[in-house]
N, C-alpha and C positions, 0 to 999 in steps of 0.2 A: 355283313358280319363275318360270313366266311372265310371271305377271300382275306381281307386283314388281320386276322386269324392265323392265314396259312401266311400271309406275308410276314409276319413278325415273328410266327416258329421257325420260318426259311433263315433267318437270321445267326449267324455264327455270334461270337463274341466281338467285341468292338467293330461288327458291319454294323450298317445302318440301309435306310431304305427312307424315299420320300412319295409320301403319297399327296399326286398333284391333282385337285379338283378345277375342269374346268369350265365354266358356263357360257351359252351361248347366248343368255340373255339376260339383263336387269337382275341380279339377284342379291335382295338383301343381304344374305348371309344368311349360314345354317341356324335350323330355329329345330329343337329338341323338343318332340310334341313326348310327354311322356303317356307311352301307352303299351301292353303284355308285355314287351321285350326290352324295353327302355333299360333295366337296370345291368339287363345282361350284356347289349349293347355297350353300355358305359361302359363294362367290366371289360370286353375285349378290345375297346379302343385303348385304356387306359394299360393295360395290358402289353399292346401291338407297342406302345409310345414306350416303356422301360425295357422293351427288346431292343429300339434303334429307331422305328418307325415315324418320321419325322412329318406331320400335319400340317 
């Protein structure tokens, strides 16, 4: 949560940034357990995403 935080304040006006995830093995796809921090989480992805921050 920090760090995409700092990557999307790091962001001027029409910069952008891509954040690449990548797995070493069999992975579903992200699954959103929600639990204490969940909602704040959301807030700073969603956040990170209308600075430039591209998922």
């Amino acid at each position: 949560m920090k760090h995409i935080g700092e990557l999307g304040r790091s962001l001027e006006a029409h910069e952008r940034a891509v954040l690449l995830v990548c797995f070493l093995y069999d992975n579903p796809g992200f699954q959103v357990h929600p639990g204490s921090h969940h909602e704040e989480v959301q807030a700073q992805v969603a956040h990170a995403v209308q600075r430039g921050v591209e998922i």
